[in-house]
C-alpha positions in Angstrom: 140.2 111.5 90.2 138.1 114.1 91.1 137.9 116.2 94.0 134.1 114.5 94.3 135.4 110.9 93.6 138.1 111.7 96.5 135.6 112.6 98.8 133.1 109.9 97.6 136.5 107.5 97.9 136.8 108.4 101.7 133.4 107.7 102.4 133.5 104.2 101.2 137.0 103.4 102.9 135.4 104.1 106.4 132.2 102.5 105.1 133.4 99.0 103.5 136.9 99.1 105.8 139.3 99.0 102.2 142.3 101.2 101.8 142.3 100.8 98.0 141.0 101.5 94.8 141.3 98.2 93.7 140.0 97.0 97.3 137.0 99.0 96.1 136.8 97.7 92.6 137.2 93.7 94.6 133.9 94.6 96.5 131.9 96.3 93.9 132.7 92.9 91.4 134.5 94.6 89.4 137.5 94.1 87.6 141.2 95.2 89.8 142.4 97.2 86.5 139.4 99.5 86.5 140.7 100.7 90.0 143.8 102.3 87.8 140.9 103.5 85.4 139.7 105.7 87.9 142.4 106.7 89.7 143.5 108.5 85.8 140.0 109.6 84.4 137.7 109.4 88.0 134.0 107.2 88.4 132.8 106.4 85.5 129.0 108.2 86.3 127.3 104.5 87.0 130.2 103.6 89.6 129.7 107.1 91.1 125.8 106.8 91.4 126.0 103.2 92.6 128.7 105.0 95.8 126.5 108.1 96.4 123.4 105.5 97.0 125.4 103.0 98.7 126.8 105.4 101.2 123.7 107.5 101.3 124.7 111.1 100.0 123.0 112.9 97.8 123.2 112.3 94.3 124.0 114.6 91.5 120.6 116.6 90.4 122.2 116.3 86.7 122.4 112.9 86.5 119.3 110.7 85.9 119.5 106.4 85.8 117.3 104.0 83.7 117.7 100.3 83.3 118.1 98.3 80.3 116.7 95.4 78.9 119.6 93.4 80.4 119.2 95.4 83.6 123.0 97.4 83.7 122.3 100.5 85.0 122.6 103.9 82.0 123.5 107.0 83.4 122.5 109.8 81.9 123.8 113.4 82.4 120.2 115.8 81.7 119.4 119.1 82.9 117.9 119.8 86.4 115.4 117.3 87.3 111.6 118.8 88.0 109.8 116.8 90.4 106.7 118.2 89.3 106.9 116.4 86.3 107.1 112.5 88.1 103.4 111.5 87.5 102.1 109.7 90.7 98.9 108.5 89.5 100.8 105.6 87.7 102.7 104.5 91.3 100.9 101.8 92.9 99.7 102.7 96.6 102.1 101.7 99.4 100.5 99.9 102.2 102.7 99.8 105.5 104.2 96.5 105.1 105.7 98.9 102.2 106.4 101.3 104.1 107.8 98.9 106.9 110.1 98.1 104.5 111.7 101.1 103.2 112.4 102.5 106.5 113.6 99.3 107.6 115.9 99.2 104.1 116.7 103.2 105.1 117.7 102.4 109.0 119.3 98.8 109.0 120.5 98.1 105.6 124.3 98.0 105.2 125.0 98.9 101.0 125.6 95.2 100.7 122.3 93.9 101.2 120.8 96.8 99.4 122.6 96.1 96.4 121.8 92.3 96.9 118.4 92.8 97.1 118.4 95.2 94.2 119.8 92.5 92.0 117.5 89.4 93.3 114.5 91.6 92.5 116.1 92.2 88.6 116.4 89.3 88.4 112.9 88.1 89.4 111.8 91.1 87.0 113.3 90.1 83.9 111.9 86.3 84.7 108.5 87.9 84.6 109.3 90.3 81.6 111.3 87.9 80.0 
């Protein structure tokens, strides 16, 4: 492992109360032989996203995520992000029941719930795309 996936593993001990890799693997729904995966070769970049948003910490500048048609997260490793270049005119406005939401997502949310809610909205996405 890395010295960022030991620091990132300490984090989500405290957070999820887990002493293991594979305790970690359990309550991510993954598989208990990836734990021995990255204890040899470190987070795969997804896994180590998915920890860095789950246990709010600032994720790496270098590494950009899009979704695919059957909505598994793709890492990507690109040069420095520029923020100038996010076009806002296509975001839709955010009213304050918006609002309301993300900072009750940002102040209350435990990583579980965010990462249940992420899924239930795929899914709900890929019904309407689908």
């Amino acid at each position: 492992m890395t010295d960022e996936d030991k620091v990132l593993f300490e984090k989500a001990k405290k957070m999820f109360g887990i002493n293991s890799l594979k305790e970690l693997a359990v309550k991510l729904g993954r598989a208990e032989s990836s734990a021995t995966n990255w204890y040899k070769t470190g987070f795969p970049k997804s896994l180590r996203y998915d920890l860095c948003i789950m246990l709010n910490v600032p994720t790496p500048s270098n590494i950009s995520v899009s979704h695919t048609g059957n909505h598994n997260n793709v890492i990507q490793q690109v040069g420095a992000i520029n923020n100038d270049n996010i076009n806002l005119s296509k975001l839709p406005p955010i009213d304050e029941n918006i609002r309301e939401l993300v900072e009750l997502l940002i102040t209350y949310a435990t990583p579980k719930i965010r990462m249940e809610l992420k899924e239930k909205l795929l899914a709900i996405k890929a019904l309407e795309e689908g």
